[in-house]
PDB file of N, CA, C and O in Angstrom, chain B, residues numbered from 101:
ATOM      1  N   UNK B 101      -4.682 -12.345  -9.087  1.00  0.00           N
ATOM      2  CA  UNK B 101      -4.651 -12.113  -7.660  1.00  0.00           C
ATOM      3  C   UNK B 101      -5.130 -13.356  -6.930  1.00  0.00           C
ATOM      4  O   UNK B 101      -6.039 -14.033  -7.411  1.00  0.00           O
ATOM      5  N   UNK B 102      -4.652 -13.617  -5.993  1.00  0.00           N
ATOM      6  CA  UNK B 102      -4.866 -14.992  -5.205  1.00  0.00           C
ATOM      7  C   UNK B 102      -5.273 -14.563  -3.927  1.00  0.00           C
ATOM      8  O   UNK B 102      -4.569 -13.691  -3.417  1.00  0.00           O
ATOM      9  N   UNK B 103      -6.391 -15.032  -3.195  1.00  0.00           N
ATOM     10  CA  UNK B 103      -7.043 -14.415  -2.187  1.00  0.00           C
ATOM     11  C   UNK B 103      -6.714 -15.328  -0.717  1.00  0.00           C
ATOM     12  O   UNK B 103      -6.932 -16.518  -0.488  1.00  0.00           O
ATOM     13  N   UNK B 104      -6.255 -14.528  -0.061  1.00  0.00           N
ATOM     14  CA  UNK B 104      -5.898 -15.266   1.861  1.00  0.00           C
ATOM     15  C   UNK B 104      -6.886 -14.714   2.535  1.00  0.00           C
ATOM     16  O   UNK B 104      -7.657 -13.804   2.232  1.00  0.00           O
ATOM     17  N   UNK B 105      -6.757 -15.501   3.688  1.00  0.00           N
ATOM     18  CA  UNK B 105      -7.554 -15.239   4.973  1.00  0.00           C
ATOM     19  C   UNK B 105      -6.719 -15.212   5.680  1.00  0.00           C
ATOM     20  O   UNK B 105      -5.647 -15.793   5.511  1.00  0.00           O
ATOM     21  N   UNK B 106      -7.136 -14.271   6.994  1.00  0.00           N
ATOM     22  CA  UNK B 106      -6.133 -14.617   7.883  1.00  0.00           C
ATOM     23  C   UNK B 106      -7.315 -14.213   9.101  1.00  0.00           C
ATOM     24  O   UNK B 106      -8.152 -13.326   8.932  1.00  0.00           O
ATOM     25  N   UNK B 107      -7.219 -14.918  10.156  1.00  0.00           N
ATOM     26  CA  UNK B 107      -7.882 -14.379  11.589  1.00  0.00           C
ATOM     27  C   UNK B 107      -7.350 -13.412  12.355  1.00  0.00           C
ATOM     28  O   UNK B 107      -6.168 -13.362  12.693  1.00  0.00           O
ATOM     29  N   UNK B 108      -8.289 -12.553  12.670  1.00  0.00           N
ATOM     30  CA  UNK B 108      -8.365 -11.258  13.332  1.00  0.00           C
ATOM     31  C   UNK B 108      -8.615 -11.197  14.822  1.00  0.00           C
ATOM     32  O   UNK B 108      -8.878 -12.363  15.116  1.00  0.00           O
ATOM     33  N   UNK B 109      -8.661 -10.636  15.662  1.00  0.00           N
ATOM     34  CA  UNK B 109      -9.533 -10.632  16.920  1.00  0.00           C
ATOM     35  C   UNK B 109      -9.235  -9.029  17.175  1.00  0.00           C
ATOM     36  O   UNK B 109      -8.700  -8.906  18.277  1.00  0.00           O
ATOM     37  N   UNK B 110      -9.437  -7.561  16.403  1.00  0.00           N
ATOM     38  CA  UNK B 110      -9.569  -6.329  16.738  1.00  0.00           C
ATOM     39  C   UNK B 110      -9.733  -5.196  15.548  1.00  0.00           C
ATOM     40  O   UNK B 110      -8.679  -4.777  15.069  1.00  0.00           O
ATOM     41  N   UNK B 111     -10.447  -4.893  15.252  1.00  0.00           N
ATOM     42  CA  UNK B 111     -10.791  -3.789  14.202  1.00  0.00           C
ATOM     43  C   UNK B 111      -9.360  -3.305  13.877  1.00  0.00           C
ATOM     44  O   UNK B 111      -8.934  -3.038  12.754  1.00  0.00           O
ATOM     45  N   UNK B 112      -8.649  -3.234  15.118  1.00  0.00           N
ATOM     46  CA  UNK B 112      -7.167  -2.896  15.035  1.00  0.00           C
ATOM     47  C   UNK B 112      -6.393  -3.118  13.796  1.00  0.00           C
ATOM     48  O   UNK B 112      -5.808  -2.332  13.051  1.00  0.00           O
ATOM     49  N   UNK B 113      -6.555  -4.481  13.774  1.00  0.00           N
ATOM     50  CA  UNK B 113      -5.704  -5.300  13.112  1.00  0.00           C
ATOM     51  C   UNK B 113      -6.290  -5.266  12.089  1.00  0.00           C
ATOM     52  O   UNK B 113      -5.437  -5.304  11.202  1.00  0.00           O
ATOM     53  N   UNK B 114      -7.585  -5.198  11.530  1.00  0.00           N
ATOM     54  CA  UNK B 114      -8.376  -4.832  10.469  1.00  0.00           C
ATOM     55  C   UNK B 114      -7.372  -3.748   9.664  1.00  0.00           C
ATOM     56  O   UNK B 114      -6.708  -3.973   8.653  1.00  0.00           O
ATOM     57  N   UNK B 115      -7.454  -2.740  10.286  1.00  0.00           N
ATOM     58  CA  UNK B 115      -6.526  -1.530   9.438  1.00  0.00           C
ATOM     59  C   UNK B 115      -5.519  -1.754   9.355  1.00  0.00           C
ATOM     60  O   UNK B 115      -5.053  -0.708   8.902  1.00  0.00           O
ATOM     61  N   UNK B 116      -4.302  -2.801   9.533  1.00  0.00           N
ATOM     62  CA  UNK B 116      -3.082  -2.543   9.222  1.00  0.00           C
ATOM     63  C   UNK B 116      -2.890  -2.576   7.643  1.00  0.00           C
ATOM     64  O   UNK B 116      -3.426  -3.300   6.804  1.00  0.00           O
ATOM     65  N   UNK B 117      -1.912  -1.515   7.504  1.00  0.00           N
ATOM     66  CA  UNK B 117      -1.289  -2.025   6.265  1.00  0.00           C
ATOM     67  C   UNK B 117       0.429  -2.395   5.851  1.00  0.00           C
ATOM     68  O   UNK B 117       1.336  -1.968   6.565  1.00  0.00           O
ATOM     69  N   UNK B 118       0.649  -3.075   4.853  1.00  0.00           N
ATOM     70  CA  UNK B 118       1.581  -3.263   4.850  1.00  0.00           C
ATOM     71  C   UNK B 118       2.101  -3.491   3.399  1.00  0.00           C
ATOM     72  O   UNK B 118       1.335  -3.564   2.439  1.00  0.00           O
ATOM     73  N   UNK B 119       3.276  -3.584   3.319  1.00  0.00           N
ATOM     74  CA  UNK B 119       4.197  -3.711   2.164  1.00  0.00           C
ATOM     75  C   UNK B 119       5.074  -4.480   1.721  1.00  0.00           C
ATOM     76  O   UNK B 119       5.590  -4.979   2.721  1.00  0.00           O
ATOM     77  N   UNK B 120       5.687  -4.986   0.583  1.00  0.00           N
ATOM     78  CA  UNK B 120       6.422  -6.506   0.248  1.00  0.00           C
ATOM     79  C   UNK B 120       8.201  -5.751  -0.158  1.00  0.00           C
ATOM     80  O   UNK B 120       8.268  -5.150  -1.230  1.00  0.00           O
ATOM     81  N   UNK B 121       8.701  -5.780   0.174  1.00  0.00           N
ATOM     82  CA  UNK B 121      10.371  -5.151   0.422  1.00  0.00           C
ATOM     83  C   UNK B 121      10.391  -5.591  -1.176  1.00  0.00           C
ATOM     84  O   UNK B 121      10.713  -4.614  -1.852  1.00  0.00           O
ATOM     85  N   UNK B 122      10.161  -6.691  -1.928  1.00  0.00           N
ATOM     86  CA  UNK B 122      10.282  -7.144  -3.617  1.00  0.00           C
ATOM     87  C   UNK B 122       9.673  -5.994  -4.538  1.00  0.00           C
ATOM     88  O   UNK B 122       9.947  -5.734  -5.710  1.00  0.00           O
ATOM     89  N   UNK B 123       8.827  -5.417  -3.729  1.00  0.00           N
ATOM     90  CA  UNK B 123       7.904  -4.544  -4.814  1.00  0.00           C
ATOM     91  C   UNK B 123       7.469  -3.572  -4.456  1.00  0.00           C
ATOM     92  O   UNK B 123       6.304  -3.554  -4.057  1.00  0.00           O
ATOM     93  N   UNK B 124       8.450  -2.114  -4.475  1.00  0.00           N
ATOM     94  CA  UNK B 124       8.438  -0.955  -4.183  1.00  0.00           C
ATOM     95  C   UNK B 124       7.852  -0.105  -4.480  1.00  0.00           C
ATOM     96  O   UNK B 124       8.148   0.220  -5.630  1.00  0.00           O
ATOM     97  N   UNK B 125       6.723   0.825  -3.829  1.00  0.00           N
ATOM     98  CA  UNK B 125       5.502   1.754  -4.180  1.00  0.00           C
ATOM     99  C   UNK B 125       4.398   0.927  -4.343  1.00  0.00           C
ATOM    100  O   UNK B 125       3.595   1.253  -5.217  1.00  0.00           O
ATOM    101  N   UNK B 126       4.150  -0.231  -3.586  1.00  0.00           N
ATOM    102  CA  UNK B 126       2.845  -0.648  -3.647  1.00  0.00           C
ATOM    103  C   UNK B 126       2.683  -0.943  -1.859  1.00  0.00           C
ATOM    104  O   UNK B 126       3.455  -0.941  -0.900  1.00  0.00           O
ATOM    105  N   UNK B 127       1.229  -1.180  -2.077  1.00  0.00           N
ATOM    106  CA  UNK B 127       1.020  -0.961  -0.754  1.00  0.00           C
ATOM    107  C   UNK B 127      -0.412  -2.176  -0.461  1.00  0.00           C
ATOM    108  O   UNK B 127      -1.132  -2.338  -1.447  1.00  0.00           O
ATOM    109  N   UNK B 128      -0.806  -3.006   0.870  1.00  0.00           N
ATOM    110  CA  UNK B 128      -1.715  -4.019   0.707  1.00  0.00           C
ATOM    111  C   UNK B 128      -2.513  -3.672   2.020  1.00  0.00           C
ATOM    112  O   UNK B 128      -2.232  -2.944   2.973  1.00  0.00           O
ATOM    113  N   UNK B 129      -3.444  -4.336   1.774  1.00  0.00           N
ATOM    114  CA  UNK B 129      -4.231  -3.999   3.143  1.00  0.00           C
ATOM    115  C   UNK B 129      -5.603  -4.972   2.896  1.00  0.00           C
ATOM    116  O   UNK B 129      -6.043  -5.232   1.776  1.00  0.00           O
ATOM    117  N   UNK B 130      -6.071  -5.361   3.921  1.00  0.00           N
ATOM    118  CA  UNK B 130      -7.503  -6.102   3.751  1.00  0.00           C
ATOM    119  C   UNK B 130      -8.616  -5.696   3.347  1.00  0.00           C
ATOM    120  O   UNK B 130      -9.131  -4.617   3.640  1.00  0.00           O
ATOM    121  N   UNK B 131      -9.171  -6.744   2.470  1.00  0.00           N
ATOM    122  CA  UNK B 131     -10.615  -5.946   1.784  1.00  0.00           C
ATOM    123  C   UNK B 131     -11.834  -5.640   2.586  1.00  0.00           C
ATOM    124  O   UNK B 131     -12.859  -5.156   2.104  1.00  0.00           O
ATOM    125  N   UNK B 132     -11.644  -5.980   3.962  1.00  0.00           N
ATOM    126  CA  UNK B 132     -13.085  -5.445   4.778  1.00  0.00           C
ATOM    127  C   UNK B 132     -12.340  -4.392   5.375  1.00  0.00           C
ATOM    128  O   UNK B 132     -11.112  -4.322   5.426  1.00  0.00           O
ATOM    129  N   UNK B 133     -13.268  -3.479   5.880  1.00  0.00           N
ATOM    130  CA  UNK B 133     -13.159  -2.165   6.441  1.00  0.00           C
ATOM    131  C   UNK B 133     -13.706  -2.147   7.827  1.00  0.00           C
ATOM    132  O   UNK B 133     -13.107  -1.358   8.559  1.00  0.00           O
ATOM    133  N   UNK B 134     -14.792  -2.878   8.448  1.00  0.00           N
ATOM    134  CA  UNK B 134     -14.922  -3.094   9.632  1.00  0.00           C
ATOM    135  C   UNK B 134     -15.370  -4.746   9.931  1.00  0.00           C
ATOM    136  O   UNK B 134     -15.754  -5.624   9.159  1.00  0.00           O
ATOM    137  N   UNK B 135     -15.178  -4.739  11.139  1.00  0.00           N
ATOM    138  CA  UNK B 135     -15.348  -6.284  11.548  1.00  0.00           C
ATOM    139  C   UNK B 135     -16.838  -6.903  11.109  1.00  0.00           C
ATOM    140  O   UNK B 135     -17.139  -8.082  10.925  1.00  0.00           O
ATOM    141  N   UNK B 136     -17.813  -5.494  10.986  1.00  0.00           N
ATOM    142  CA  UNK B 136     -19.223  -6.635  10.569  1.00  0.00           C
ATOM    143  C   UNK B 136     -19.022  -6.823   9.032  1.00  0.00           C
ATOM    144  O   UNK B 136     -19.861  -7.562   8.516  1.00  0.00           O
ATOM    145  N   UNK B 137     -18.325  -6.438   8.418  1.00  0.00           N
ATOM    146  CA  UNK B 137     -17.591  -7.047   6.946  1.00  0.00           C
ATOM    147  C   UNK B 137     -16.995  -8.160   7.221  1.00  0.00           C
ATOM    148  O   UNK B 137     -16.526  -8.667   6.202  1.00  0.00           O
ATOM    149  N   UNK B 138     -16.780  -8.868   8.339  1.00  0.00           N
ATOM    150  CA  UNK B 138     -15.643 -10.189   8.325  1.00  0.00           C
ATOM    151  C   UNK B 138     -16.469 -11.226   8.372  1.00  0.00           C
ATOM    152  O   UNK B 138     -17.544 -10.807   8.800  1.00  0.00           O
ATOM    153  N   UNK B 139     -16.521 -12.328   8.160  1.00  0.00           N
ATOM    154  CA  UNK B 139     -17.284 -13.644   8.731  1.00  0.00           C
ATOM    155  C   UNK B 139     -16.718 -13.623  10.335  1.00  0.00           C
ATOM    156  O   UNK B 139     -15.542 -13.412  10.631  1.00  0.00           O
ATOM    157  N   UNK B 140     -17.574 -13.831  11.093  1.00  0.00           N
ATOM    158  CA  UNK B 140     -17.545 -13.926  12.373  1.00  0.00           C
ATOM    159  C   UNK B 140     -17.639 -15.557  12.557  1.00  0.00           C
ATOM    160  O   UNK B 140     -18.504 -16.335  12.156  1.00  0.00           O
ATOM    161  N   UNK B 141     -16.238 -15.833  13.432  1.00  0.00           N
ATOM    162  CA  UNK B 141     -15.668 -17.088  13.472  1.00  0.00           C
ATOM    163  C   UNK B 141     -16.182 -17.453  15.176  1.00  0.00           C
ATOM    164  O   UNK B 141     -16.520 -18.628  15.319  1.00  0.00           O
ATOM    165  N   UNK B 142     -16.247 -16.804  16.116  1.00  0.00           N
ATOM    166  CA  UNK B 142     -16.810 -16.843  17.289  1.00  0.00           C
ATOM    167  C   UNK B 142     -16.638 -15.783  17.962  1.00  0.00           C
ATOM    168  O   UNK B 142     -16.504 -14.716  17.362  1.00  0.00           O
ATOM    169  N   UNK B 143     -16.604 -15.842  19.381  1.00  0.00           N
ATOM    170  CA  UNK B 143     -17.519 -14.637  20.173  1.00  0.00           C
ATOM    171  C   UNK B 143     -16.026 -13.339  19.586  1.00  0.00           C
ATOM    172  O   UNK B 143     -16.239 -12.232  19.092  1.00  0.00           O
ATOM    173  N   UNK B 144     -14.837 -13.865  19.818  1.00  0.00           N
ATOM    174  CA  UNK B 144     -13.421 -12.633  19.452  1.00  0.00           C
ATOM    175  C   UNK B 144     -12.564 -12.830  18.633  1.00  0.00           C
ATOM    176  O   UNK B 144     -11.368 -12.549  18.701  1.00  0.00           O
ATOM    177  N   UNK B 145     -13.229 -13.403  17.688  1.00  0.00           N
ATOM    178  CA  UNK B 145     -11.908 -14.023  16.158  1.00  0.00           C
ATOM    179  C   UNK B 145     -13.376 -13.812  15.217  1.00  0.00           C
ATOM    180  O   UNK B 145     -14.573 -13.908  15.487  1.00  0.00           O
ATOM    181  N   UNK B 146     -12.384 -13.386  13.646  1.00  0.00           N
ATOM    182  CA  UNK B 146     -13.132 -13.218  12.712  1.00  0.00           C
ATOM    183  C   UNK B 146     -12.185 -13.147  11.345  1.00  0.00           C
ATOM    184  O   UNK B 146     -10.974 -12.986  11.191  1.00  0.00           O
ATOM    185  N   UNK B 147     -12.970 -13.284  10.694  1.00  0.00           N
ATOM    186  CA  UNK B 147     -11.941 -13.691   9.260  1.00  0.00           C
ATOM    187  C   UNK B 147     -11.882 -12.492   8.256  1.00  0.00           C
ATOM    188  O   UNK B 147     -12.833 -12.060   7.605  1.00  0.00           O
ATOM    189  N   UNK B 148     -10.838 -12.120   8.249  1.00  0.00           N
ATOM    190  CA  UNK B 148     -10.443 -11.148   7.380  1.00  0.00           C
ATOM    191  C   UNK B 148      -9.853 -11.559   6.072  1.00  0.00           C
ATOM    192  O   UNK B 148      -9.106 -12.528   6.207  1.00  0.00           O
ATOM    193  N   UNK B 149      -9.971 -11.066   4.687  1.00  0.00           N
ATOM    194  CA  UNK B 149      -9.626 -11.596   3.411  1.00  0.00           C
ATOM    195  C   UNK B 149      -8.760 -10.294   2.755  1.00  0.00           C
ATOM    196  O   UNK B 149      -8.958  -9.092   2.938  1.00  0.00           O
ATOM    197  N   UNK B 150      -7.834 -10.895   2.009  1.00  0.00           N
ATOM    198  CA  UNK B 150      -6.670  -9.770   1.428  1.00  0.00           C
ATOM    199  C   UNK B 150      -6.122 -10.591  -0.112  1.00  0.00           C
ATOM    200  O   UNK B 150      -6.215 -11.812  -0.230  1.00  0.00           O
ATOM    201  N   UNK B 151      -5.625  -9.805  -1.083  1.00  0.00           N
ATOM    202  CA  UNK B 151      -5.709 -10.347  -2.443  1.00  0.00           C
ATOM    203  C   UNK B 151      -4.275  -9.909  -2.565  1.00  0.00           C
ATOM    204  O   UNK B 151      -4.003  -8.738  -2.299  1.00  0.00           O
ATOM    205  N   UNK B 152      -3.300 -10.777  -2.956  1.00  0.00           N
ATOM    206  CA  UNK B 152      -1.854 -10.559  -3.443  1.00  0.00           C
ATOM    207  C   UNK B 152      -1.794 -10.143  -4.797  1.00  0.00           C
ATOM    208  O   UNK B 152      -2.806 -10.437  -5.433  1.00  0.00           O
ATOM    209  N   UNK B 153      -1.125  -9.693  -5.272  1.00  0.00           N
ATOM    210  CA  UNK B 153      -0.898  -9.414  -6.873  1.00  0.00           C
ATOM    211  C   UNK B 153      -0.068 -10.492  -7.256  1.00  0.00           C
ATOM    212  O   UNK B 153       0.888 -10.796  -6.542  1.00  0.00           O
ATOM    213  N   UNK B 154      -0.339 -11.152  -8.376  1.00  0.00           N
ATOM    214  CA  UNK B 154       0.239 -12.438  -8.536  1.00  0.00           C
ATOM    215  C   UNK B 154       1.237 -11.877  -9.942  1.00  0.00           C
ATOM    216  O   UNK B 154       0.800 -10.826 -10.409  1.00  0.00           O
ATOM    217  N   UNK B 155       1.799 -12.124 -10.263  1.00  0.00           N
ATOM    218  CA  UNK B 155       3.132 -11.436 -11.625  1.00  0.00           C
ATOM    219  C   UNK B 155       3.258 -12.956 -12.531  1.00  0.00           C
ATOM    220  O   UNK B 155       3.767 -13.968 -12.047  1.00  0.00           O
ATOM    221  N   UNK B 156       2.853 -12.898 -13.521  1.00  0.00           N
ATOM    222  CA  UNK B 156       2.852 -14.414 -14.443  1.00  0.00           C
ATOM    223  C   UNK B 156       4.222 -13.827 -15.450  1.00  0.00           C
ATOM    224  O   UNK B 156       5.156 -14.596 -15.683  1.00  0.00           O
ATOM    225  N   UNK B 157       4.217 -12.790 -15.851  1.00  0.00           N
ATOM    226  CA  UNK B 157       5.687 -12.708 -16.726  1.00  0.00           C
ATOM    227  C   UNK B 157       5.939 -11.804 -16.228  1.00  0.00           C
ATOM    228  O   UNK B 157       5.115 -11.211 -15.533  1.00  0.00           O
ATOM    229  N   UNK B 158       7.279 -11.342 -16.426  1.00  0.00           N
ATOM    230  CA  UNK B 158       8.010  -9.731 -15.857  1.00  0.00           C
ATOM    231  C   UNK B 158       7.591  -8.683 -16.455  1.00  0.00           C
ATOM    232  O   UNK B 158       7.759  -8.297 -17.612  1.00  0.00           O
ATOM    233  N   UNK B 159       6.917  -8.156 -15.404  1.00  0.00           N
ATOM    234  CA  UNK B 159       6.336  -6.718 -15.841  1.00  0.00           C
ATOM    235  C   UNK B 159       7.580  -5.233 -15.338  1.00  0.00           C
ATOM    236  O   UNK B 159       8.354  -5.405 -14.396  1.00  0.00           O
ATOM    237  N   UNK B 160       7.568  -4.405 -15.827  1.00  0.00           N
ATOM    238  CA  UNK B 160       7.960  -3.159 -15.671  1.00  0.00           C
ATOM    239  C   UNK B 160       7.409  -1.765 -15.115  1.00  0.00           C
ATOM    240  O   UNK B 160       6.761  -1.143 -15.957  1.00  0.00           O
ATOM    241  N   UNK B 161       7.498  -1.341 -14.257  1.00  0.00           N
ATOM    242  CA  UNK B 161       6.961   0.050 -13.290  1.00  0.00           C
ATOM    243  C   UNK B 161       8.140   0.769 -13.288  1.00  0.00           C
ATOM    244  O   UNK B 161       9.335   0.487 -13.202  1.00  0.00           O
ATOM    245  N   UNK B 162       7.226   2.170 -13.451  1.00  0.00           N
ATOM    246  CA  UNK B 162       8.366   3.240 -13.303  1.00  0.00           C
ATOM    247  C   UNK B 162       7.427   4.561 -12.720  1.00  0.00           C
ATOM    248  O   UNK B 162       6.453   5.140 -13.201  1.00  0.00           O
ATOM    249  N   UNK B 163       8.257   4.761 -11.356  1.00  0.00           N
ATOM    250  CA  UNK B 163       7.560   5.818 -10.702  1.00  0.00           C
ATOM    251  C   UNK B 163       8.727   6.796  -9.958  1.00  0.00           C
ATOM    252  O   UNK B 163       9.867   6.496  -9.604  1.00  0.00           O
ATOM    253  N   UNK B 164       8.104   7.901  -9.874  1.00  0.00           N
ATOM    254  CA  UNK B 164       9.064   9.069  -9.480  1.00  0.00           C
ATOM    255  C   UNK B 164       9.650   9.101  -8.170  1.00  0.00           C
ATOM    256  O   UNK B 164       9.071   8.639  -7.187  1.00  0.00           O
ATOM    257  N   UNK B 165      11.004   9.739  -8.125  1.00  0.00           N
ATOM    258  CA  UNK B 165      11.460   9.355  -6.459  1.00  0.00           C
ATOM    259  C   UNK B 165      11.409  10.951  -6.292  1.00  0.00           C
ATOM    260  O   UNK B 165      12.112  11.814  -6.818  1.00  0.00           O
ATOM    261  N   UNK B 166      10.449  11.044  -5.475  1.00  0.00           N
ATOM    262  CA  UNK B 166       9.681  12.480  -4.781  1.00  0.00           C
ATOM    263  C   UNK B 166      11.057  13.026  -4.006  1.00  0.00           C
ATOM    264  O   UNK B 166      11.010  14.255  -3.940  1.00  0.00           O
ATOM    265  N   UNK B 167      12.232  12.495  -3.417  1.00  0.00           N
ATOM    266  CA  UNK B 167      13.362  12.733  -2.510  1.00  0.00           C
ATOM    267  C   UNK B 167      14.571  12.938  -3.462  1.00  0.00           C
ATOM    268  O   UNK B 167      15.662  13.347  -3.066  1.00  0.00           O
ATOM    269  N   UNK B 168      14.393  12.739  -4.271  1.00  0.00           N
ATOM    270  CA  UNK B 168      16.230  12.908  -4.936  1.00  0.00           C
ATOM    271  C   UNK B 168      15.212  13.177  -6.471  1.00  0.00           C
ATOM    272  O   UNK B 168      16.129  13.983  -6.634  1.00  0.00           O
ATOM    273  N   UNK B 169      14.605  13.253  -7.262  1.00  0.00           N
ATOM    274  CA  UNK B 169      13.858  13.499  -8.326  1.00  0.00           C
ATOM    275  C   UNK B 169      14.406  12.718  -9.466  1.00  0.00           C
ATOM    276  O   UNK B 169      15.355  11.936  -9.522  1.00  0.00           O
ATOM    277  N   UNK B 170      13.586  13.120 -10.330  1.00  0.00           N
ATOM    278  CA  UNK B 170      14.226  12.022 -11.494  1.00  0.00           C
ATOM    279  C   UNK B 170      12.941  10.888 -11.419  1.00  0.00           C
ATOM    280  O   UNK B 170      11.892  11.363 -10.985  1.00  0.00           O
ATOM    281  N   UNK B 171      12.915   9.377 -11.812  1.00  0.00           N
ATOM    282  CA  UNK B 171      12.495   8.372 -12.125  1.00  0.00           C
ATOM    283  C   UNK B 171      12.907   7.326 -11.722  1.00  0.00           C
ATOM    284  O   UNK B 171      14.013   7.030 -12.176  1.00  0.00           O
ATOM    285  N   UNK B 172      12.387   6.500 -10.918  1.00  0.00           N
ATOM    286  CA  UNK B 172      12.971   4.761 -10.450  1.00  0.00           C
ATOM    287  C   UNK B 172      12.169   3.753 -11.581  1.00  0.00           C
ATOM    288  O   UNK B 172      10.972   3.794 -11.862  1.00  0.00           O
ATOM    289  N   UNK B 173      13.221   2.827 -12.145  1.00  0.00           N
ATOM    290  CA  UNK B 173      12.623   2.111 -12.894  1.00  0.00           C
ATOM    291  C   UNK B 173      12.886   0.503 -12.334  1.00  0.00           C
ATOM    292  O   UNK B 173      14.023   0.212 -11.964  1.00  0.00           O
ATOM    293  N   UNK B 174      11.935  -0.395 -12.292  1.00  0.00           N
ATOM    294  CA  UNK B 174      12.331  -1.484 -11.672  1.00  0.00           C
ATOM    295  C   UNK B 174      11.052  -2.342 -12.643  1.00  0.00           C
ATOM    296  O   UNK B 174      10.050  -1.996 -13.270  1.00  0.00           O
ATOM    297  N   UNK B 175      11.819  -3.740 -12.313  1.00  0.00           N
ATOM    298  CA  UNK B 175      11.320  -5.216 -12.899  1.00  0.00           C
ATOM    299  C   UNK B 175      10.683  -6.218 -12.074  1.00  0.00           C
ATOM    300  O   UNK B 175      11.560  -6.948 -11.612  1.00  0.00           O
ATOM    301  N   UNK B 176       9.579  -6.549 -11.709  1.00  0.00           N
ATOM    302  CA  UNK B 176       9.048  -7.473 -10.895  1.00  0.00           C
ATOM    303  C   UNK B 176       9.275  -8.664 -11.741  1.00  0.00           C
ATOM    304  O   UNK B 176       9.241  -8.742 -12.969  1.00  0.00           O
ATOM    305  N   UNK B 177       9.550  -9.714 -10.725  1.00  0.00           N
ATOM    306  CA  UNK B 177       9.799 -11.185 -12.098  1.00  0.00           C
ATOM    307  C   UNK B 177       8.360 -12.082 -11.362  1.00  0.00           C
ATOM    308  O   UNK B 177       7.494 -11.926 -10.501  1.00  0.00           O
ATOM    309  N   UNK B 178       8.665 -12.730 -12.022  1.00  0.00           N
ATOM    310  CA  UNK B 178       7.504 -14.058 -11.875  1.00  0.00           C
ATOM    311  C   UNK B 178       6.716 -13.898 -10.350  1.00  0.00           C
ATOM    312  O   UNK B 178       7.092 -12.840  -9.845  1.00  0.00           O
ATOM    313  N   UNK B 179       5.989 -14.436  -9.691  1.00  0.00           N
ATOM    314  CA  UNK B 179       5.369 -14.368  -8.570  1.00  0.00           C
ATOM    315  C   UNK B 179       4.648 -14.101  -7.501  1.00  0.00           C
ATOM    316  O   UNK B 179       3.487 -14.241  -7.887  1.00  0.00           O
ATOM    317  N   UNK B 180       4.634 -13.790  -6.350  1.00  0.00           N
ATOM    318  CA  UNK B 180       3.501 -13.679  -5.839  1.00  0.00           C
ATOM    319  C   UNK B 180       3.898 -12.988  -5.061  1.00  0.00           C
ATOM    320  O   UNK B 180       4.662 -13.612  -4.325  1.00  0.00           O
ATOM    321  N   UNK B 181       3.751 -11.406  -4.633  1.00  0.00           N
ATOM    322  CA  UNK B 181       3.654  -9.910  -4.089  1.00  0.00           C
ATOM    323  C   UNK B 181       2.512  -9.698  -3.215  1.00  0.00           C
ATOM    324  O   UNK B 181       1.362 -10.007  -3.527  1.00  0.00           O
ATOM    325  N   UNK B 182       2.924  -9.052  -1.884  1.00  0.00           N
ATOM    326  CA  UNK B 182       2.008  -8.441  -0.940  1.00  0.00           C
ATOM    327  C   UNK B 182       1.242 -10.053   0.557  1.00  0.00           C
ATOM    328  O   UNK B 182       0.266 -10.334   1.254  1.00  0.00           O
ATOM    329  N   UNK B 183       2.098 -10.352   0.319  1.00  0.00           N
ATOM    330  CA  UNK B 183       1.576 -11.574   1.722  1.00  0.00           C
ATOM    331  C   UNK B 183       2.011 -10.780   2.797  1.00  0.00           C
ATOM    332  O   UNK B 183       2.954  -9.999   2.925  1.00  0.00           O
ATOM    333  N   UNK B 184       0.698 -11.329   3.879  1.00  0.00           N
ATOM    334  CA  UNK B 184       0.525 -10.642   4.964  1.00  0.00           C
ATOM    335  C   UNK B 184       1.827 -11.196   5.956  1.00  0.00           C
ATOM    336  O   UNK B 184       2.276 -12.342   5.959  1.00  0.00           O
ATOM    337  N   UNK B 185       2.254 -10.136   6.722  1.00  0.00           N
ATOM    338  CA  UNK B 185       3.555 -11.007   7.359  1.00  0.00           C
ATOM    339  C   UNK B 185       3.234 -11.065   8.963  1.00  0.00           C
ATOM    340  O   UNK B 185       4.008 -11.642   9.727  1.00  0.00           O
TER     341      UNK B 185
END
């Protein structure tokens, strides 16, 4: 896992979460939970930190499709999953 920062200015933005269209059924979000968890950068910006899943060889996941049933099976290849957009 490879760790980003990115600057904040609202608890708001603290909670978003989000998802990488490459890698389906996972889900990312930042590792602080409120702003006095962030390094405080000045009086309305603060630094928030988030960890990508990094893929060194092709791994394999297989999870259930809750809407049509049955099993989705898919291949992540090489790289780097879950950047904040």
């Amino acid at each position: 896992m490879a760790k980003h920062r990115i600057i904040i200015t609202t608890e708001e933005e603290l909670r978003k979460h989000w998802s990488d269209s490459r890698c389906p059924n996972f889900g990312f979000s930042f590792n602080e939970t409120t702003l006095s968890e962030c390094l405080k950068l000045d009086e309305n910006t603060w630094e928030a930190t988030y960890e990508t899943m990094e893929v060194t060889k092709p791994v394999t996941y297989t999870y259930l499709d809750v809407n049509a049933g049955g099993e989705i099976t898919y291949t992540l290849q090489e790289g780097e999953y879950g950047l904040y957009n």
